[in-house]
C-alpha positions as CSV (number, residue, x, y, z in Angstrom):
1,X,-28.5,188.8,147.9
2,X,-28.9,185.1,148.2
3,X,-31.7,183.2,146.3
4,X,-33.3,180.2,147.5
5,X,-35.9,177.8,146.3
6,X,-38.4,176.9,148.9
7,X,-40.3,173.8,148.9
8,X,-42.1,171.4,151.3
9,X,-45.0,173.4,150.9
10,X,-48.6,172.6,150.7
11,X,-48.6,170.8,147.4
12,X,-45.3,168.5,146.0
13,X,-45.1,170.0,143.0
14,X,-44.6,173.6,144.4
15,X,-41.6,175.5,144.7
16,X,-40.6,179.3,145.0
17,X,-38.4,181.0,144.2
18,X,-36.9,183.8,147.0
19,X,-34.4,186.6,147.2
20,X,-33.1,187.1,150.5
21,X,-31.0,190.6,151.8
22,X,-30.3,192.5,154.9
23,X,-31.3,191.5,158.4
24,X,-34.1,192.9,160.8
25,X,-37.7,193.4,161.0
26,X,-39.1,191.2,158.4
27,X,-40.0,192.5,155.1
28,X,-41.9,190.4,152.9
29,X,-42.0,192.3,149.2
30,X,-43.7,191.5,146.5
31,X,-43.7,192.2,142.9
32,X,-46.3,193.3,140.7
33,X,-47.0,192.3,136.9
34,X,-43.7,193.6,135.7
35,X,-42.0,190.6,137.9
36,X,-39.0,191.5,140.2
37,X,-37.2,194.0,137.8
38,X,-40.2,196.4,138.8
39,X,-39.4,196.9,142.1
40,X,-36.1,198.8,141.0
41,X,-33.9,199.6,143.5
42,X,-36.4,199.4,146.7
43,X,-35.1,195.6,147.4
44,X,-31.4,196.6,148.6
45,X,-32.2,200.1,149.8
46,X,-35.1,198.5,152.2
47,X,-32.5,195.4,153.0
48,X,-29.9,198.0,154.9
49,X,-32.3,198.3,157.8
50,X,-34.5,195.4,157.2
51,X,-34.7,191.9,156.4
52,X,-36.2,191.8,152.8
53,X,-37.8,188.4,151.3
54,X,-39.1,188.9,147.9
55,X,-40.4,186.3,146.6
56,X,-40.6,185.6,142.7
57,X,-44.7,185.1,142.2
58,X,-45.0,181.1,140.3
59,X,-44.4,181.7,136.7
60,X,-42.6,185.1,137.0
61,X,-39.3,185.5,135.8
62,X,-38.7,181.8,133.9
63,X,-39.9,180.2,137.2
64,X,-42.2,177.0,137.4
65,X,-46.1,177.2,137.7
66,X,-48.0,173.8,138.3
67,X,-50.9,173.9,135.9
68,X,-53.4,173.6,139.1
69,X,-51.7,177.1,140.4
70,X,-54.3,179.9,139.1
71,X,-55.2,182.4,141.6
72,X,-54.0,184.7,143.5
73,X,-55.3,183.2,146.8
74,X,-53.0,180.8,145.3
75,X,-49.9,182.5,146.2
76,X,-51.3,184.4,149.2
77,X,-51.5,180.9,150.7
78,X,-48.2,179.8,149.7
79,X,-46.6,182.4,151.4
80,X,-48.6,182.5,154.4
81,X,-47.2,179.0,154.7
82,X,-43.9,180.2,154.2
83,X,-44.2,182.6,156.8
84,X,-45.6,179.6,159.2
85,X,-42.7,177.5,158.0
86,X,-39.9,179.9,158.8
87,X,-41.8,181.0,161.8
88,X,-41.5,184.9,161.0
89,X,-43.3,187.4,163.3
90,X,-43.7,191.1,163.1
91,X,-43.7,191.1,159.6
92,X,-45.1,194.3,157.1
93,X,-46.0,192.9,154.0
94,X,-45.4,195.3,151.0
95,X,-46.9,194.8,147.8
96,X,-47.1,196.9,144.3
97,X,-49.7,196.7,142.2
98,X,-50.6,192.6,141.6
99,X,-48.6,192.1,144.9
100,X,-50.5,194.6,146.8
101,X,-53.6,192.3,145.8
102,X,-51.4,189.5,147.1
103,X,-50.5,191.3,150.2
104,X,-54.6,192.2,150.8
105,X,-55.3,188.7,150.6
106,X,-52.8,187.8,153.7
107,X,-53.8,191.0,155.5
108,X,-57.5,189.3,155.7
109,X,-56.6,185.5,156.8
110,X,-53.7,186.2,159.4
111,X,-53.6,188.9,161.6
112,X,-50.6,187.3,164.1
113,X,-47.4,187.0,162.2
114,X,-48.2,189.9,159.8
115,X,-48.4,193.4,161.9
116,X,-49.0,196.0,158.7
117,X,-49.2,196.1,155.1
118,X,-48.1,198.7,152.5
119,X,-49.9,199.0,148.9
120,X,-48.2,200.8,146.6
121,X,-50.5,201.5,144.0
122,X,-51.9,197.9,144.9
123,X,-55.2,196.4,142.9
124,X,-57.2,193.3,143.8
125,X,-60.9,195.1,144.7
126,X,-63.7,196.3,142.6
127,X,-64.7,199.7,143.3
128,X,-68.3,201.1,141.3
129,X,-67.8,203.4,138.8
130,X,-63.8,203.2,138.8
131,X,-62.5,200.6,136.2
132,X,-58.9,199.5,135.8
133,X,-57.1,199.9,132.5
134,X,-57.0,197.2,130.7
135,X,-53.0,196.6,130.9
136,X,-53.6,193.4,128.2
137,X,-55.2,195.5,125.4
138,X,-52.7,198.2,125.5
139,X,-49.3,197.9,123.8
140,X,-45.7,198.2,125.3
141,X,-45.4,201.8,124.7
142,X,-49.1,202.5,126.0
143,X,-48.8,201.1,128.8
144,X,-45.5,202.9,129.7
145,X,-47.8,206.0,128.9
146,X,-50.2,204.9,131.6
147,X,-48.3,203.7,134.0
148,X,-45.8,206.3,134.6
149,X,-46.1,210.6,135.9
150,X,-42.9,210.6,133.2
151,X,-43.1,208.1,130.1
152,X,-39.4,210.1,128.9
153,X,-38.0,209.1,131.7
154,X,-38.8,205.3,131.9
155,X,-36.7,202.7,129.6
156,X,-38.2,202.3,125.8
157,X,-39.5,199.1,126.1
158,X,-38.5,198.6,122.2
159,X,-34.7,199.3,123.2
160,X,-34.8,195.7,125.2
161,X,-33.0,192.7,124.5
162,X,-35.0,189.7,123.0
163,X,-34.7,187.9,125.7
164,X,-36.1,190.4,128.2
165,X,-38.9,191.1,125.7
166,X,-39.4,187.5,125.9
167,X,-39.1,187.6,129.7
168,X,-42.0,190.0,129.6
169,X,-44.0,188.3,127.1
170,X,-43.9,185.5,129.6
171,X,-44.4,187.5,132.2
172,X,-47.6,188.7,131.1
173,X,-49.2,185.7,130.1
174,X,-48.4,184.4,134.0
175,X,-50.4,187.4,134.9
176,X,-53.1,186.7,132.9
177,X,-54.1,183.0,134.2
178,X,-53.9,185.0,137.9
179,X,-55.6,188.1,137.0
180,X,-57.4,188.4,133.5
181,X,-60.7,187.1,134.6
182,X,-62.5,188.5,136.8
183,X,-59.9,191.6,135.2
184,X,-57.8,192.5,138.6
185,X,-59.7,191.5,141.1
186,X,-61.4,189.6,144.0
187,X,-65.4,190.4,143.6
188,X,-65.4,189.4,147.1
189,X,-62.0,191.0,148.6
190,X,-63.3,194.4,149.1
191,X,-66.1,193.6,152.2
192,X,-63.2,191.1,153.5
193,X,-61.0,193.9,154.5
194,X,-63.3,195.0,157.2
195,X,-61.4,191.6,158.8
196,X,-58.5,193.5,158.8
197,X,-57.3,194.9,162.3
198,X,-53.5,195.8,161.9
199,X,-52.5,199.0,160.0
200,X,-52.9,199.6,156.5
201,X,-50.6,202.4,154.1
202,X,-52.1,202.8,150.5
203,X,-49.0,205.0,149.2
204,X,-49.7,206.2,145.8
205,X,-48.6,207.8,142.5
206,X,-51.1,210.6,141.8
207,X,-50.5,209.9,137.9
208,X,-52.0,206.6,137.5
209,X,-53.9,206.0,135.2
210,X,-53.9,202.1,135.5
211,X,-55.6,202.3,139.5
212,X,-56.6,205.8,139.4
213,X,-56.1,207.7,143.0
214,X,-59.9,207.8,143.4
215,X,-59.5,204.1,143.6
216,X,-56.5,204.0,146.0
217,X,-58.5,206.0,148.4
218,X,-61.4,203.5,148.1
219,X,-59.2,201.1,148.7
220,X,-57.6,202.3,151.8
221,X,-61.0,203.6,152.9
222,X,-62.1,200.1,152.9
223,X,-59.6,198.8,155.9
224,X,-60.4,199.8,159.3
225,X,-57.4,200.7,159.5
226,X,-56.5,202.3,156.5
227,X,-54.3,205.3,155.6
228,X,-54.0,206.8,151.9
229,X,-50.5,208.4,151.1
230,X,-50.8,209.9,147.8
231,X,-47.5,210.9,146.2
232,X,-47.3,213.6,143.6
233,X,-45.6,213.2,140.2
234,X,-45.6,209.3,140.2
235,X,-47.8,206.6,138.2
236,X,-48.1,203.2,139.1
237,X,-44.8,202.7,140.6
238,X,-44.1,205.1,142.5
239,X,-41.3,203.8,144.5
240,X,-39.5,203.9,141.0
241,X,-40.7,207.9,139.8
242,X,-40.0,208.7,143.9
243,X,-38.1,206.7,145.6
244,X,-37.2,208.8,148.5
245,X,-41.1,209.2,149.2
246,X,-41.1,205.6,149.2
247,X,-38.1,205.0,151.1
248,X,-38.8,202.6,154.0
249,X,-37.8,205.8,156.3
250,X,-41.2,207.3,155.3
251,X,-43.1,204.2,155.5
252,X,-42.6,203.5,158.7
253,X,-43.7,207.3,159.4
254,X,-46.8,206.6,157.8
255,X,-47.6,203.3,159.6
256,X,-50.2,203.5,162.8
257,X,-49.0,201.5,165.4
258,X,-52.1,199.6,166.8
259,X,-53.0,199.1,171.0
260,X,-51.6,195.6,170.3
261,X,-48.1,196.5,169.2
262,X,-47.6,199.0,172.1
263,X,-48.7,196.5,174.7
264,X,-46.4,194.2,172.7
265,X,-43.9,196.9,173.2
266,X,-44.1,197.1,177.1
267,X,-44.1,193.6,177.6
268,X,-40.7,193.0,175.9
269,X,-39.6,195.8,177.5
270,X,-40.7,194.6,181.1
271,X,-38.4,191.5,180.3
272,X,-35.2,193.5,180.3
273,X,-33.4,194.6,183.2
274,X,-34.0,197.7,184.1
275,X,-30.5,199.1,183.9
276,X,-30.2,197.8,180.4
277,X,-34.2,199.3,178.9
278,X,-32.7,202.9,177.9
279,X,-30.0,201.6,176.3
280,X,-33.0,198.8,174.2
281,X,-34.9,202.1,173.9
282,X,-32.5,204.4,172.4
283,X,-31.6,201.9,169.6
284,X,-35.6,201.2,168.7
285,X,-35.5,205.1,168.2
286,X,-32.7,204.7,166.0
287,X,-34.1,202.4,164.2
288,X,-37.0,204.4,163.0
C-alpha cells in the first residue's frame, strides 16, 4: 500500500490524504464515520483485481481539515477533481455509509469518468417516515448494538487503546461538522438522483438499525438505475459481518452494464486486430 498526500487542488490550503493498492479498473473507496479502519479487510482483498484509491475523508484519521471545509459536497468535489487531475476513467465509486453519501453526490455531477456506484449501507437522503438513528446520542457500546447483525462478534470498543479511543473521539467530531445538521443528509439529494444515468448497487445488511432496509430500498428506488442487494445477517457494514457477499466478485455480478458501456465495449474492441480480439475477450471474461 502506498500513501500519498494530494494537493494542487481547488483551494491552497487543501490536501488529502490517499491509500493506493493493486492495479486495474479503478476503484475509488470510501470510508464511512468509523474512518478507514471500517472498511476492514475490503481495501487489499478489492486491490488483487483492481486498482483501489481510498481516500482518508479531511479530518479523518489525525488528517487536516481547513476550517472553511464543512460539507460533504465538500469532499464530493474534491475528489471529483482528483479524478479530473489523475485523469481516471471507468471508475465504480464505492462508498459505506457517510461515503455512500459521498459517492451519491459524484454519481449526480459526473456521469463520464464514473461508470457505477456501490452503497453499502450508504445514507445522505431523507426518506418520510424512516429516520436514521441518531449515531451522536448513542454511546460506544450502543452503537455497536445498532450497527452490527452480531454485537459479540465485533471488537468491545472499551477494550481499545487510548489513543484509538481518541482517534474515534476525533473521528466523530469530523463527522459531526459534515453530517450533524441537517442529521445525515442532503434535503435536496434524493430528487437529484433521477440525474443519475449509470448503474447503481445499494448492497445492504438486513440488520441495520442505523439505515434501516426500508430505507436502502428507497434509496436505490430513487436512481433510475438502481438495484437493492440486501444481505442477510449483517448491520451497517456488511462487507465486515459478510465479506464474501461483499466481495468485489459479487459486485460486479450485481452491476447492470448500461447501452453506453457495451457500445463502449465494441468500439475498443473494433480497434484490435482481429486475430488478436479472442485472446482481449477471453481475459475480460477472466476478469469478472
Amino acid at each position: 500500500m502506498t500513501a500519498r498526500i494530494i494537493t494542487g487542488l481547488y483551494d491552497a490550503d487543501l490536501q488529502i490524504t490517499v491509500d493506493e493498492q493493486g492495479a486495474g479498473r479503478p476503484i475509488l473507496l470510501l470510508h464511512g464515520g468509523g474512518g478507514p479502519p471500517s472498511m476492514g479487510p475490503l481495501p487489499s482483498a478489492l486491490s488483487e483485481r483492481f486498482e483501489v484509491i481510498a481516500p482518508v475523508h479531511p479530518g479523518f484519521g489525525g488528517t487536516p481539515r481547513p476550517d472553511w471545509y464543512t460539507g460533504i459536497d465538500d469532499i464530493a468535489l474534491s475528489y471529483l477533481q482528483l479524478l479530473e487531475q489523475r485523469d481516471l476513467r471507468d471508475v465504480m465509486v464505492v462508498g459505506s455509509s457517510v461515503g455512500g453519501w459521498i459517492a451519491s453526490e459524484m454519481a449526480v455531477r459526473e456521469h463520464q469518468r464514473i461508470t457505477g456506484t456501490v452503497l453499502l449501507n450508504g445514507v445522505g437522503i431523507s426518506v418520510e417516515g424512516i429516520e436514521l438513528a441518531d449515531s451522536f446520542s448513542l454511546t460506544p457500546q450502543e452503537l455497536i448494538a445498532h450497527a452490527f447483525h452480531d454485537p459479540a462478534a465485533a471488537p468491545d470498543p472499551t477494550q481499545l487503546p487510548l489513543e484509538a479511543r481518541n482517534i474515534q473521539a476525533a473521528n466523530a467530531a469530523t463527522l459531526a461538522v459534515y453530517a450533524r445538521e441537517p442529521y445525515m443528509h442532503d434535503p435536496k439529494l434524493r430528487r437529484r438522483l433521477a440525474l443519475v444515468p449509470n448503474p447503481v448497487v445499494a448492497i445492504w445488511g438486513e440488520s441495520d438499525q442505523i439505515a434501516p432496509e426500508a430505507y436502502g430500498r428507497a434509496y436505490a428506488a430513487s436512481f433510475p438505475n438502481g438495484r437493492f442487494e440486501p444481505i442477510p445477517e449483517a448491520g451497517h457494514l456488511p462487507h465486515l459481518e459478510q465479506p464474501k457477499q461483499v466481495s468485489m466478485r459479487s459486485i460486479a455480478s450485481r452491476m447492470k452494464p448500461t447501452p453506453v458501456h457495451r457500445a463502449s465495449r465494441r468500439t475498443a474492441l473494433a480497434r484490435i486486430p482481429i486475430c488478436q480480439r479472442d485472446r482481449v475477450v477471453s481475459k475480460q471474461r477472466d476478469l469478472r
